[in-house]
BAPADREN-358522 format. One record per atom (N, C-alpha, C): x, y, z. Coordinates in steps of 0.02 Angstrom, whole numbers, padded with zeros to 5 digits, always signed. Layout:
<sites>
XYZ;...
</sites>
This chain:
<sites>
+00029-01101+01432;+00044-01036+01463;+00089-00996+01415;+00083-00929+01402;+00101-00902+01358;+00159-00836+01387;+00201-00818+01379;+00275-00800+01402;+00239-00698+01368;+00286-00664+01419;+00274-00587+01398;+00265-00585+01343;+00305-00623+01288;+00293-00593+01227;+00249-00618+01186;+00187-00664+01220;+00134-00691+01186;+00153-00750+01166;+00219-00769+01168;+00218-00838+01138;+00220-00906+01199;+00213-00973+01175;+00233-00993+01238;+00309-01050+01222;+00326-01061+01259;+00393-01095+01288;+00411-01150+01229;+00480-01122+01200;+00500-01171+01135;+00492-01249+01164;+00486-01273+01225;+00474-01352+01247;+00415-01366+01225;+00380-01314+01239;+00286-01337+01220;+00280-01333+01157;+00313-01300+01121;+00284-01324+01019;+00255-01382+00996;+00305-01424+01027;+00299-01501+00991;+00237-01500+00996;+00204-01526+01031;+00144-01558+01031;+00072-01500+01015;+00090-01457+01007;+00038-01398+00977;+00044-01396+00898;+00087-01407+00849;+00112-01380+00811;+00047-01423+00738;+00028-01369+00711;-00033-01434+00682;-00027-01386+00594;+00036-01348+00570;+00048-01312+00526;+00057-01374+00465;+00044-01369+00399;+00051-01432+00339;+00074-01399+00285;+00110-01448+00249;+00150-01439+00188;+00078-01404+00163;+00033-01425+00159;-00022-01403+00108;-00036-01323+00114;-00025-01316+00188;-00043-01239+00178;+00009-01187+00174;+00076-01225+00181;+00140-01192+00149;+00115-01181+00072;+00113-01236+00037;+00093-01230-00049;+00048-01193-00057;-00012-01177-00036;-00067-01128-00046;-00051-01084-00027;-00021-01035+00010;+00012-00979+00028;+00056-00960-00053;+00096-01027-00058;+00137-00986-00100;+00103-00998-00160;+00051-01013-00190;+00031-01011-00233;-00003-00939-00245;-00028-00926-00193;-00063-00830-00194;-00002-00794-00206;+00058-00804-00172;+00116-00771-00162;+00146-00760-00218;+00143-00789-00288;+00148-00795-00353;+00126-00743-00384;+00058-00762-00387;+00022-00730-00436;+00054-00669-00457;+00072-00612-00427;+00078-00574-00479;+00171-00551-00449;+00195-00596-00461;+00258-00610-00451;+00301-00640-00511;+00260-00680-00532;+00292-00749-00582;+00344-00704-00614;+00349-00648-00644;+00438-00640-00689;+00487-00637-00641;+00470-00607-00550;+00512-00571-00525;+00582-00634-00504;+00649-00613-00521;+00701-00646-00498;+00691-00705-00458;+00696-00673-00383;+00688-00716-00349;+00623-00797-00364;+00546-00753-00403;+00510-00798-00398;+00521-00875-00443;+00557-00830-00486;+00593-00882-00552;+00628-00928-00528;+00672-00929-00473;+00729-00965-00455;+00699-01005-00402;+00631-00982-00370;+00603-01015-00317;+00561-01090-00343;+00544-01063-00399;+00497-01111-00438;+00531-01159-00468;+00587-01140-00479;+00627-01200-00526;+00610-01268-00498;+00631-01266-00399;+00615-01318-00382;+00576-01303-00298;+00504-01290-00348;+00434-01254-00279;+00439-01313-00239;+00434-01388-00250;+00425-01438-00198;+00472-01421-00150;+00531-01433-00164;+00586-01461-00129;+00594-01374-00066;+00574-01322-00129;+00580-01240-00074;+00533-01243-00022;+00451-01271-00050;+00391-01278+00005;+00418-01319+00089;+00455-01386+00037;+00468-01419+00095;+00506-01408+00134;+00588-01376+00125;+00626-01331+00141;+00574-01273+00190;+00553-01236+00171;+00515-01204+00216;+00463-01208+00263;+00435-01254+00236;+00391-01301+00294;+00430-01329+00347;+00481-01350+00349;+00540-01384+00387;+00571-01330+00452;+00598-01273+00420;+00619-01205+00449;+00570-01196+00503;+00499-01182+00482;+00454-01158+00524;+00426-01212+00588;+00426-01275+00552;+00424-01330+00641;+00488-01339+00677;+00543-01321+00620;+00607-01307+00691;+00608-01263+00719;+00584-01192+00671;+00597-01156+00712;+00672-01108+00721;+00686-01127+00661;+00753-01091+00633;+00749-01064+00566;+00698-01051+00544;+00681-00967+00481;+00742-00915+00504;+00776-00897+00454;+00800-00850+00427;+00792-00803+00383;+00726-00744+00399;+00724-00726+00312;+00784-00696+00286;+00766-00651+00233;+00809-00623+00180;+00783-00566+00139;+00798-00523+00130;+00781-00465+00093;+00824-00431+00052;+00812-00382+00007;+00841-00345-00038;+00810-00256-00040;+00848-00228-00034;+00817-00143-00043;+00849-00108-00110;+00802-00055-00110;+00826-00010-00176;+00766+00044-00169;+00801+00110-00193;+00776+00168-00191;+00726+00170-00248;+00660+00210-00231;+00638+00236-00287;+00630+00298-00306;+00604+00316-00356;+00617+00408-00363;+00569+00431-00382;+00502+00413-00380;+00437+00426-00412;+00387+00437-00338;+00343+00467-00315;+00366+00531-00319;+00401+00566-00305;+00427+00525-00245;+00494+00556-00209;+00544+00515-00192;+00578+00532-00189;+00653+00455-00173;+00629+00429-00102;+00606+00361-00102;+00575+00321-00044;+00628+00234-00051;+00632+00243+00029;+00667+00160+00032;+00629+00110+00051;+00653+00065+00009;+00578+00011+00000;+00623-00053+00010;+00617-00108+00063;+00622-00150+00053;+00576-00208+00029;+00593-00268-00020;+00570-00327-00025;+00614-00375-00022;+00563-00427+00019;+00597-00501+00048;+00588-00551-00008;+00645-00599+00009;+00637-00666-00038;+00561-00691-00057;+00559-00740-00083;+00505-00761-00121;+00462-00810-00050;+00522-00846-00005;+00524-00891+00039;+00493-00848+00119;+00522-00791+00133;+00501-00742+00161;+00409-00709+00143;+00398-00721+00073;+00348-00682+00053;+00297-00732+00075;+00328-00782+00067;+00255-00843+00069;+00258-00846+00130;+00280-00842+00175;+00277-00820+00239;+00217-00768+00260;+00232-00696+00236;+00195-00644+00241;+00102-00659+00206;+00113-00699+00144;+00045-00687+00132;+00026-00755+00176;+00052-00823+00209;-00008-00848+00271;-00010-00829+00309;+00030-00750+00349;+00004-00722+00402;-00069-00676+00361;-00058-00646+00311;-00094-00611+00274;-00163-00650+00257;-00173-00717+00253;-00250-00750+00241;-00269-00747+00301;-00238-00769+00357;-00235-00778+00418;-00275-00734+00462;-00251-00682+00452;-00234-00610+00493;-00312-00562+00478;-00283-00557+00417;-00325-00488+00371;-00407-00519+00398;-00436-00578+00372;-00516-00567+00415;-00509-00530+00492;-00463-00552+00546;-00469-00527+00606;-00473-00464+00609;-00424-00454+00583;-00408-00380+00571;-00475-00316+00536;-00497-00343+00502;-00561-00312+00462;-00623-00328+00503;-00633-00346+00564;-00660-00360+00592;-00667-00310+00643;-00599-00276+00658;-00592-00230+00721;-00575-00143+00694;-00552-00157+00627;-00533-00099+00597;-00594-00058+00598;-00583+00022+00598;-00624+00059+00580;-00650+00049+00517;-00714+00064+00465;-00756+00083+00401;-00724+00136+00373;-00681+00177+00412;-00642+00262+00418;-00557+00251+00383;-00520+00186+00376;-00470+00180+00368;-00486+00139+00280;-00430+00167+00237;-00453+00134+00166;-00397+00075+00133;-00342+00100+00196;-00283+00077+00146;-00268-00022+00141;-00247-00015+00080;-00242-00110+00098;-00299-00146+00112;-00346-00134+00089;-00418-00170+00127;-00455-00193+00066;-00502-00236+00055;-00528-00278+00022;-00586-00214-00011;-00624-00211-00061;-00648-00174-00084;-00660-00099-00050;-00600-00066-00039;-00592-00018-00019;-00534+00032-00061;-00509+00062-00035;-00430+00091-00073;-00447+00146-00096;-00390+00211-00123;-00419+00275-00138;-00462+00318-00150;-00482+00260-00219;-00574+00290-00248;-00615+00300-00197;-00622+00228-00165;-00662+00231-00094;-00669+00292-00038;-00603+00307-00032;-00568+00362+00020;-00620+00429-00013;-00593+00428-00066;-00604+00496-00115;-00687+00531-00087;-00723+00447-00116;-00820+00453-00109;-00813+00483-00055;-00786+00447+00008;-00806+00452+00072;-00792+00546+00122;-00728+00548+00082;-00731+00630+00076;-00779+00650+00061;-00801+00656+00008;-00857+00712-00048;-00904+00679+00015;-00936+00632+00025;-01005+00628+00065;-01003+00671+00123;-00924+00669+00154;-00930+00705+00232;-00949+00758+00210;-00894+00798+00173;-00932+00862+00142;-00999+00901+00138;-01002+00831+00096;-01068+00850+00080;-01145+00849+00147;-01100+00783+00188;-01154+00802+00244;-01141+00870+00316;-01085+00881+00314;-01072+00939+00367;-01084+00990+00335;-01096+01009+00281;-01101+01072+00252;-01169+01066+00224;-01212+00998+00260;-01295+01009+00236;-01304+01029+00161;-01278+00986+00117;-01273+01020+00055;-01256+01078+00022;-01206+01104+00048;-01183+01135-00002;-01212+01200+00054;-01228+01206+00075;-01272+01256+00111;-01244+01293+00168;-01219+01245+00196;-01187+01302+00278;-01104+01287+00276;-01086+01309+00315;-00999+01331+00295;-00979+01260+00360;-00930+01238+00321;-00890+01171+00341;-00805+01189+00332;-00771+01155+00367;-00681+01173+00354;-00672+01115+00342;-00608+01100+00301;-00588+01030+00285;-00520+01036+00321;-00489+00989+00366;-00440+00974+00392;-00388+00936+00379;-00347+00949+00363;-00302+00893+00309;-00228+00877+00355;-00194+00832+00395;-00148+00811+00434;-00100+00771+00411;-00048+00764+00416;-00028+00702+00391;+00032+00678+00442;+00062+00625+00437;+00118+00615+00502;+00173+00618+00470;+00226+00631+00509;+00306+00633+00470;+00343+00581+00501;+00376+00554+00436;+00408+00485+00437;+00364+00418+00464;+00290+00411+00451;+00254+00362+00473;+00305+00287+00478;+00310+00259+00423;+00349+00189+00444;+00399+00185+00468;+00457+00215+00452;+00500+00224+00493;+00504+00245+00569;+00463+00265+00602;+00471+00266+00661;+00418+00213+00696;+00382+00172+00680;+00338+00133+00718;+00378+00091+00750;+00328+00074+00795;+00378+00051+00880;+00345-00034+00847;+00407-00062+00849;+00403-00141+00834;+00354-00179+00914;+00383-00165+00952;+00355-00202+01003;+00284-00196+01003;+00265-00110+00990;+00198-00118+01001;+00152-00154+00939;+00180-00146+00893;+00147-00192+00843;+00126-00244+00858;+00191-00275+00869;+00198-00348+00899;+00133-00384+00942;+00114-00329+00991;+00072-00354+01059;+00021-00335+01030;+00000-00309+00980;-00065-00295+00957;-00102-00356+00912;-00045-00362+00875;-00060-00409+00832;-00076-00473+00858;-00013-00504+00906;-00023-00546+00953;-00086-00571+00992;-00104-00496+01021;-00169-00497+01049;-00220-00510+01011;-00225-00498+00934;-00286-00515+00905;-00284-00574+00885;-00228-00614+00891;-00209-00696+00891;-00263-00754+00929;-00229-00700+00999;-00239-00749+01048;-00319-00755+01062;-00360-00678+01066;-00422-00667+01065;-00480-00705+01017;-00443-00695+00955;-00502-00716+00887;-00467-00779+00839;-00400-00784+00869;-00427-00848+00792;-00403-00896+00840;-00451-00952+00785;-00478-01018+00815;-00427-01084+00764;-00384-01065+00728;-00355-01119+00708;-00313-01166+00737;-00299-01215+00722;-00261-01244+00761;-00185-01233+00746;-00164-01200+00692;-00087-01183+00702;-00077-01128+00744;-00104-01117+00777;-00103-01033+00819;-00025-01022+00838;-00002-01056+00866;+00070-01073+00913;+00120-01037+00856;+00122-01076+00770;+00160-01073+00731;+00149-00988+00685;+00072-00968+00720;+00071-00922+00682;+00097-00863+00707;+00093-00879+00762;+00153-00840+00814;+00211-00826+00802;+00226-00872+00799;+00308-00874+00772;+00325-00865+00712;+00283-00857+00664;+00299-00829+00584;+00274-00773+00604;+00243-00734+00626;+00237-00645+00660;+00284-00634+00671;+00312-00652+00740;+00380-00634+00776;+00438-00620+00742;+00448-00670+00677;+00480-00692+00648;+00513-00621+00592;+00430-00630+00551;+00429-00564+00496;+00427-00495+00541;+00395-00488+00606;+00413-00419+00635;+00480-00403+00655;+00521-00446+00687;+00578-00435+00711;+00637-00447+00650;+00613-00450+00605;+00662-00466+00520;+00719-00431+00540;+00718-00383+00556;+00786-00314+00553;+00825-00328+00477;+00786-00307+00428;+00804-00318+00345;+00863-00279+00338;+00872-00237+00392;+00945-00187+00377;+01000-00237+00391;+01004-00291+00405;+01062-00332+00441;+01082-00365+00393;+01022-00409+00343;+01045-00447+00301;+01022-00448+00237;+01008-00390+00200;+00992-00376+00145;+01036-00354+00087;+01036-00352+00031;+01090-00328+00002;+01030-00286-00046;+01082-00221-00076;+01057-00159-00106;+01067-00157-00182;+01009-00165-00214;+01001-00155-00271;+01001-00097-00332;+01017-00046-00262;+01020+00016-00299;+01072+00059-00268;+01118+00086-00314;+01174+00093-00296;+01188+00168-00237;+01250+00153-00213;+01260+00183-00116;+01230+00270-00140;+01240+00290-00182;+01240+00361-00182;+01156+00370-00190;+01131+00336-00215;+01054+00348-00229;+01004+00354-00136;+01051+00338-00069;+01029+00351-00006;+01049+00392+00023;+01100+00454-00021;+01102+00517-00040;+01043+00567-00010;+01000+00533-00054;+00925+00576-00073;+00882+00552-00005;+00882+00528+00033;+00845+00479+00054;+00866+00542+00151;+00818+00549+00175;+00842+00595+00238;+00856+00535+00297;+00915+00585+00329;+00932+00518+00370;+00876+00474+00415;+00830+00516+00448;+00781+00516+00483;+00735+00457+00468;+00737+00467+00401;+00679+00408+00352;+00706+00341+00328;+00770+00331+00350;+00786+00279+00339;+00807+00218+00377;+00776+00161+00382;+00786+00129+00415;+00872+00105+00453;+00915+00133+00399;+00969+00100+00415;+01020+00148+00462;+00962+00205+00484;+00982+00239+00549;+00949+00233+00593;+00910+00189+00615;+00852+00143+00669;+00872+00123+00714;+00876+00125+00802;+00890+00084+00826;+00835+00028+00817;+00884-00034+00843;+00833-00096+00848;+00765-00091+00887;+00706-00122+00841;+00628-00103+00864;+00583-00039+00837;+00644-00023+00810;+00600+00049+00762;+00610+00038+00703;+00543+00065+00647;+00544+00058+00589;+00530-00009+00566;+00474+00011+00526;+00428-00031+00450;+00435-00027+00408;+00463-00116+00381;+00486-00119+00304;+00437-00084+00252;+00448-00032+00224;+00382-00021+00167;+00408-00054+00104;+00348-00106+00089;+00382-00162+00050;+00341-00235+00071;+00349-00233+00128;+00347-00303+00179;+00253-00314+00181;+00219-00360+00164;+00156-00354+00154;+00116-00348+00228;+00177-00378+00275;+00155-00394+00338;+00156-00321+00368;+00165-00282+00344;+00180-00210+00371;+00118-00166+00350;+00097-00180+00295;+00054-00138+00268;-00011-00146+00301;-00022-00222+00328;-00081-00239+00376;-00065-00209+00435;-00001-00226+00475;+00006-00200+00524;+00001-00109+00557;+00049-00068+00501;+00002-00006+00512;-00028+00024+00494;-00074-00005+00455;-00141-00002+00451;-00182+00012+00519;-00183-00070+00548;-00202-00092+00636;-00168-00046+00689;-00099-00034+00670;-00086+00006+00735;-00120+00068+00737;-00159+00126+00718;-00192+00176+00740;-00251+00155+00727;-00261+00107+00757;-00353+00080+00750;-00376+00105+00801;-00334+00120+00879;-00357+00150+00940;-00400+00234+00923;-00334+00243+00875;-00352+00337+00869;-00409+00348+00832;-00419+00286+00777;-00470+00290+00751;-00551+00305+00795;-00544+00247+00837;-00597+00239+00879;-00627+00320+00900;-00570+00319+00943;-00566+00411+01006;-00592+00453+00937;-00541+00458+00886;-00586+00513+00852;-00671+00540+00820;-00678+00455+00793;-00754+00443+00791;-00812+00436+00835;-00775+00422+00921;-00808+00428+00967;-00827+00516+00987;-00818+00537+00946;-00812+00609+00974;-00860+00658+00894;-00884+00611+00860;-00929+00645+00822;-00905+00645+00758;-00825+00663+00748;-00807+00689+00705;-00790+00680+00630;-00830+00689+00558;-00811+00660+00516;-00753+00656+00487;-00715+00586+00476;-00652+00600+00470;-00640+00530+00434;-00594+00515+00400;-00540+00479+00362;-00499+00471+00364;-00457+00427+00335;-00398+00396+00346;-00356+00338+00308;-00304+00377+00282;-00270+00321+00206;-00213+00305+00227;-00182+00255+00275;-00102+00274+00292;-00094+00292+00354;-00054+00357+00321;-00047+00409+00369;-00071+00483+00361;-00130+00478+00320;-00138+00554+00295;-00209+00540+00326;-00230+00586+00366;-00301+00602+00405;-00329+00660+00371;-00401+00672+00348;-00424+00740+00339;-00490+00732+00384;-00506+00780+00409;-00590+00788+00442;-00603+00832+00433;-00670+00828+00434;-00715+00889+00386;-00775+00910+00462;-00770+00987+00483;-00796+01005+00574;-00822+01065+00527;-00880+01077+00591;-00917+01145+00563;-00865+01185+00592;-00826+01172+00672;-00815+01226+00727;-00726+01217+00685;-00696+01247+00664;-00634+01239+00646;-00577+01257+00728;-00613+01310+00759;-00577+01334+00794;-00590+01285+00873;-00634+01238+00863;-00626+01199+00952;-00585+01149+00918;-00589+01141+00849;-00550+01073+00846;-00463+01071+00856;-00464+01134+00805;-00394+01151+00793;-00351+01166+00884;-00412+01179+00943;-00389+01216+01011;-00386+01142+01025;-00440+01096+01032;-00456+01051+01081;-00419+00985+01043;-00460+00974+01006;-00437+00895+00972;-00359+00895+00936;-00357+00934+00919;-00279+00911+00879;-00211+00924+00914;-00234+00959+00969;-00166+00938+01047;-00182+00894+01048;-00213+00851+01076;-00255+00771+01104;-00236+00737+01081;-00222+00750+01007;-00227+00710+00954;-00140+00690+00929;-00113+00768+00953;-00019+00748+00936;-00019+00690+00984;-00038+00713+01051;-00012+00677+01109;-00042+00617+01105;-00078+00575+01084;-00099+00491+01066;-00060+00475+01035;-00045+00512+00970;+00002+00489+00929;+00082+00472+00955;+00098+00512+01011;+00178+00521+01019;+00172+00466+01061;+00115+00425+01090;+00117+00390+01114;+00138+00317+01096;+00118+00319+01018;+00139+00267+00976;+00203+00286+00929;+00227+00334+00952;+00298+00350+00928;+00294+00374+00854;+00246+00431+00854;+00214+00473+00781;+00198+00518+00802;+00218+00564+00749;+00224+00651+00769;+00169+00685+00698;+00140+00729+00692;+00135+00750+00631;+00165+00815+00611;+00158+00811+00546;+00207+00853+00501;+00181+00915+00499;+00201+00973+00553;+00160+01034+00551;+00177+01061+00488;+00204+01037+00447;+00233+01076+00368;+00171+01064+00361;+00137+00999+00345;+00079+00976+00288;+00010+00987+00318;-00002+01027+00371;-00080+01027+00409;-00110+01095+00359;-00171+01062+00349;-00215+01112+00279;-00268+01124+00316;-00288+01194+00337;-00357+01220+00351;-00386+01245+00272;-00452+01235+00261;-00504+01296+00203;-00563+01261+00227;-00598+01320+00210;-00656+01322+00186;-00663+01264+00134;-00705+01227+00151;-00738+01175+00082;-00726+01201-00001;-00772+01284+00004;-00774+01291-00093;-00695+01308-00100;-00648+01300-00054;-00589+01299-00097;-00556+01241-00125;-00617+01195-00107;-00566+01119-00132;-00534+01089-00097;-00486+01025-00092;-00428+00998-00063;-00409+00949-00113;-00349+00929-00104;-00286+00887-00144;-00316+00841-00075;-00324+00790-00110;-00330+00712-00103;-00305+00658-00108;-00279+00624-00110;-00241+00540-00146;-00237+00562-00217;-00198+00616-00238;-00201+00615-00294;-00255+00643-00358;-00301+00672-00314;-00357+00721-00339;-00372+00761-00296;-00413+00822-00325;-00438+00863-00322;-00489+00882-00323;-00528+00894-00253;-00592+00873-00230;-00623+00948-00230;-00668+00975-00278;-00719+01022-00271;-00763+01005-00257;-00817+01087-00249;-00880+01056-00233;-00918+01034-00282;-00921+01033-00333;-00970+00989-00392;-00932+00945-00435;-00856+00931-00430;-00801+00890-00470;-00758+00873-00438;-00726+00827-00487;-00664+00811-00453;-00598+00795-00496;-00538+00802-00500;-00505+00817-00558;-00447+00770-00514;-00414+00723-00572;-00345+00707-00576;-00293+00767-00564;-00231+00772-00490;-00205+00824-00493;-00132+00838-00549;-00128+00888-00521;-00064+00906-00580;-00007+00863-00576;-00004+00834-00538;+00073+00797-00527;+00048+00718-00576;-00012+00703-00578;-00033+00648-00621;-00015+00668-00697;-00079+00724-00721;-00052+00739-00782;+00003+00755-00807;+00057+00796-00756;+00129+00790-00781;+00176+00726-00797;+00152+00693-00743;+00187+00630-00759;+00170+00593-00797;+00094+00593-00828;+00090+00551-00895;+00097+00576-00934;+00102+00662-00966;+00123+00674-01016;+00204+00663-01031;+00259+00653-00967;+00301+00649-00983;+00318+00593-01002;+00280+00530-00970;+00259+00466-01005;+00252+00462-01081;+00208+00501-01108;+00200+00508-01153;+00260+00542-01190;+00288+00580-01172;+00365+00607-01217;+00408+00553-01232;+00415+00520-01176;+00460+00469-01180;+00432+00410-01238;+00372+00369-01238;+00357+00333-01285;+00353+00361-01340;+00348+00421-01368;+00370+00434-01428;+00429+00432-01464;+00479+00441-01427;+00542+00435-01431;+00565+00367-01476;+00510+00304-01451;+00532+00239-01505;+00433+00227-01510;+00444+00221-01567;+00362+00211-01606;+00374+00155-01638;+00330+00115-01621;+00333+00029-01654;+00276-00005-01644;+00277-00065-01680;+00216-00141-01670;+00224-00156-01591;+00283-00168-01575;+00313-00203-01525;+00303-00163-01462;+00311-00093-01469;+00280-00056-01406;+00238-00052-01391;+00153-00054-01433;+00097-00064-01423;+00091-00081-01347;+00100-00141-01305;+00069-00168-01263;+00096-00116-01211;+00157-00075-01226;+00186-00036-01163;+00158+00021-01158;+00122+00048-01225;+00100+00098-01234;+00017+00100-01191;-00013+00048-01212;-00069+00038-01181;-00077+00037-01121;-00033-00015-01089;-00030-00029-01013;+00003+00032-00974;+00050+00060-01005;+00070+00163-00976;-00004+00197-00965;-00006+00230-01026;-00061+00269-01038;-00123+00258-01016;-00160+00207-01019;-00228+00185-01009;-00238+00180-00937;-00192+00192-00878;-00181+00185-00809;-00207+00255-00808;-00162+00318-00829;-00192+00354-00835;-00245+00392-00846;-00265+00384-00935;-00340+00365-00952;-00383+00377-00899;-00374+00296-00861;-00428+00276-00805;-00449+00307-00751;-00380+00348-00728;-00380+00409-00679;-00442+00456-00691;-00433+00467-00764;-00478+00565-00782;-00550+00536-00792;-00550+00460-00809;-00615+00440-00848;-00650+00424-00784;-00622+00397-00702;-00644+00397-00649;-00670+00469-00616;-00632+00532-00646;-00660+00581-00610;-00705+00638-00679;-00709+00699-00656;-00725+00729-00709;-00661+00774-00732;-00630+00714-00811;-00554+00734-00809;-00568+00720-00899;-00618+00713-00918;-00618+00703-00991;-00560+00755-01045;-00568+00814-01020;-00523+00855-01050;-00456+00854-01046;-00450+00821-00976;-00366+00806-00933;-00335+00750-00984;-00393+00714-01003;-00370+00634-01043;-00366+00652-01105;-00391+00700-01164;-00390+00728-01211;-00331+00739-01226;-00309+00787-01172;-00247+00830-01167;-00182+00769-01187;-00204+00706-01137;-00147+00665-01131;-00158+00623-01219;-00194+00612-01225;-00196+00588-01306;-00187+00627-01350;-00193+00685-01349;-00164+00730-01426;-00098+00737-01411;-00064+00736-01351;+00018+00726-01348;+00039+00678-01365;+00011+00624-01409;+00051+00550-01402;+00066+00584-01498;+00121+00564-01516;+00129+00564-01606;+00103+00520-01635;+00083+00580-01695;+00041+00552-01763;+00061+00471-01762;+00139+00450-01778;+00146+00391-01775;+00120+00319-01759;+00096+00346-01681;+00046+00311-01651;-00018+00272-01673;-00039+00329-01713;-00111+00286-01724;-00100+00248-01796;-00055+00215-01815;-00035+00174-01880;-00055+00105-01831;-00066+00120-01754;-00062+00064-01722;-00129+00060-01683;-00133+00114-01662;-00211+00111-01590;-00257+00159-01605;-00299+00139-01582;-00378+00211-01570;-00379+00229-01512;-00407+00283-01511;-00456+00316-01446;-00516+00299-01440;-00538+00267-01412;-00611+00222-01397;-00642+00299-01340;-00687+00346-01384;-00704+00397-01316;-00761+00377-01277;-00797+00320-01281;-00843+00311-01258;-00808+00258-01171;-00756+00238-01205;-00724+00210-01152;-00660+00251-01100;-00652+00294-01164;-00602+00359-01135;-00537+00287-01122;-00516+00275-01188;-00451+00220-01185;-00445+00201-01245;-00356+00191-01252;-00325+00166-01307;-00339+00104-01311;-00338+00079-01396;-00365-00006-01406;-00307-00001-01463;-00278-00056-01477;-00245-00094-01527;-00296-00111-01577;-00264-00091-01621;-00311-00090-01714;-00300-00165-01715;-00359-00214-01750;-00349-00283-01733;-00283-00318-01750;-00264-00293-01821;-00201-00345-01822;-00138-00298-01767;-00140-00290-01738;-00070-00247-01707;-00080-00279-01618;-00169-00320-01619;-00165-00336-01541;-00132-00388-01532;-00089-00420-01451;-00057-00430-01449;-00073-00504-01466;-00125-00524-01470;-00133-00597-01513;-00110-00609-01565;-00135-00560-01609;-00137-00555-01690;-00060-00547-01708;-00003-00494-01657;+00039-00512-01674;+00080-00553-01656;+00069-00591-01612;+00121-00652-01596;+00096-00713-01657;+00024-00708-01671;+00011-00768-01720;+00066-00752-01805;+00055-00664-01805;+00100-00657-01858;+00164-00660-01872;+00195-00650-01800;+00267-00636-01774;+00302-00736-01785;+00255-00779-01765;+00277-00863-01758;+00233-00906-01797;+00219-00857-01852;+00157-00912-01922;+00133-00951-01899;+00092-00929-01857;+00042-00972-01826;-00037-00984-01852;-00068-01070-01850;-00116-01040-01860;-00179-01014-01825;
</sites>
């Protein structure tokens, strides 16, 4: 029998509890991968047995404590980001193997974010097609609708998370740790990282940061670690309802986050009918949207996208990209060397990949004739690939074999 909050009665564990060292270690082995320099992961590994078992231990008592750390970032905008211990993380990714099939199971085709061969690009296509199908090619007049919510993570209602997630527990999965997976949910939702985290980035940098948006003006039950992997699944899932209602109603539409656009022939029943409807579902889950950021046009004027710029026959990397890699590019000129090569590549070529994904060939031009003469004593422009390559002896093989006389 299972108690209001989905779980059932700390007496009944014992004999349910069917969680193994083994799938502690495989958790944290995913949990690694692209972790291995970070602090914490270094110090975790020194001694992984003895931490696995240590944490395997926590979770059949039943006395987990996580732990976290925050720090501001300033790209694009000053955002507070928490991340949890290494011990915490391996936590998050076996709710995350766990979870994510169920979850992709019930999710809308309409939502991109965090999802297995899905993510911006995806988003991007799926725009241009609506487009392209409400406006019958190019042919009859379509509006593009662009929404977004204010302060999305920070205000999500913990409880309701909680019972959602819960519910897709109890409904669809069939493992036998179910009981324990409960309780590592409960566990990572109710974290309250503001209590016991320490700040990596110093007091004045939450300055910048509006009070509103920060968790560490929350009462208890409000606000999502952004950071926390278990979060990024979770609201994701929590407007899976709105998803439904909106698509039940005809309308082509999308969804990355928290940024919605739909593309309606009738601009004016939607803007009367659906998008009251539409505050009020939302306020229901304790989300408002940002009447600053709501975009009506006409289709041939385009829209700003995830970061592009969606016409009707192209699509272009926007300005806030190319600014920021050319200033990328100012900065690596500044020190020109053998040794920067790999930083230079792995900067730039992110970029690159942006203009060479859309029709941005000229955008990427632009960003390569700004890099100094200096430069190419070291790399090419490969244009067929639209990307920088290391001249052979300067790649990073060739010079570590030269750097430690190797043979």
């Amino acid at each position: 029998m299972y108690n209001s909050n989905g779980c059932r009665p700390l007496s009944n564990y014992q004999s349910s509890r069917m969680i193994t060292i083994e799938d502690i270690i495989g958790a944290y082995n995913i949990a690694r991968r692209n972790k291995r320099k970070s602090a914490d992961q270094v110090e975790f590994e020194l001694h992984w047995e003895a931490n696995c078992l240590r944490l395997y231990e926590d979770i059949v008592a039943r006395n987990f404590r996580p732990t976290a750390y925050t720090f501001i970032t300033d790209y694009p905008k000053p955002r507070e980001v928490f991340a949890s211990d290494m011990a915490t993380r391996v936590l998050h990714h076996y709710l995350d193997i766990r979870l994510r099939p169920l979850l992709e199971m019930r999710m809308s085709p309409h939502t991109f974010n965090n999802r297995i061969g899905m993510g911006q690009a995806a988003c991007q296509n799926a725009l241009i097609s609506d487009i392209y199908e409400v406006s019958k090619g190019f042919t009859h007049d379509a509006w593009i609708i662009k929404v977004d919510m204010s302060g999305c993570f920070p205000n999500i209602n913990q409880d309701i998370t909680y019972k959602q997630l819960v519910s897709v527990i109890l409904e669809s999965y069939e493992g036998e740790d179910k009981d324990d997976l409960i309780y590592m949910l409960q566990v990572c939702i109710f974290s309250y990282p503001t209590r016991h985290c320490f700040r990596k980035s110093p007091a004045y940098k939450w300055d910048a940061i509006k009070p509103e948006k920060s968790l560490f003006n929350k009462p208890d039950g409000i606000g999502a670690a952004i950071g926390h992997l278990i979060w990024q699944n979770a609201v994701n899932y929590y407007f899976h309802e709105i998803d439904e209602w909106i698509l039940s109603l005809g309308i082509n539409y999308e969804r990355f986050v928290d940024d919605m656009v739909f593309v309606v022939e009738n601009k004016t029943a939607f803007l009367n009918y659906v998008l009251p409807e539409l505050r009020k579902r939302l306020s229901g889950l304790g989300a408002a949207l940002n009447e600053k950021k709501t975009y009506c046009q006409h289709y041939s004027k385009g829209v700003e996208w995830l970061g592009c710029h969606i016409k009707m026959d192209r699509i272009y990397a926007n300005r806030r990209i190319i600014a920021r890699a050319l200033y990328k590019v100012k900065m690596l000129n500044r020190r020109v060397g053998p040794r920067r090569v790999e930083h230079l590549l792995s900067s730039i070529n992110s970029y690159l990949g942006v203009c060479k994904n859309t029709n941005g060939f000229n955008q990427a031009m632009r960003i390569v004739r700004a890099l100094s003469a200096e430069w190419w004593r070291f790399v090419v422009f490969n244009r067929s690939r639209v990307c920088l390559q290391a001249l052979p002896s300067y790649s990073y093989r060739n010079r570590i074999i030269s750097q430690y006389n190797l043979k």
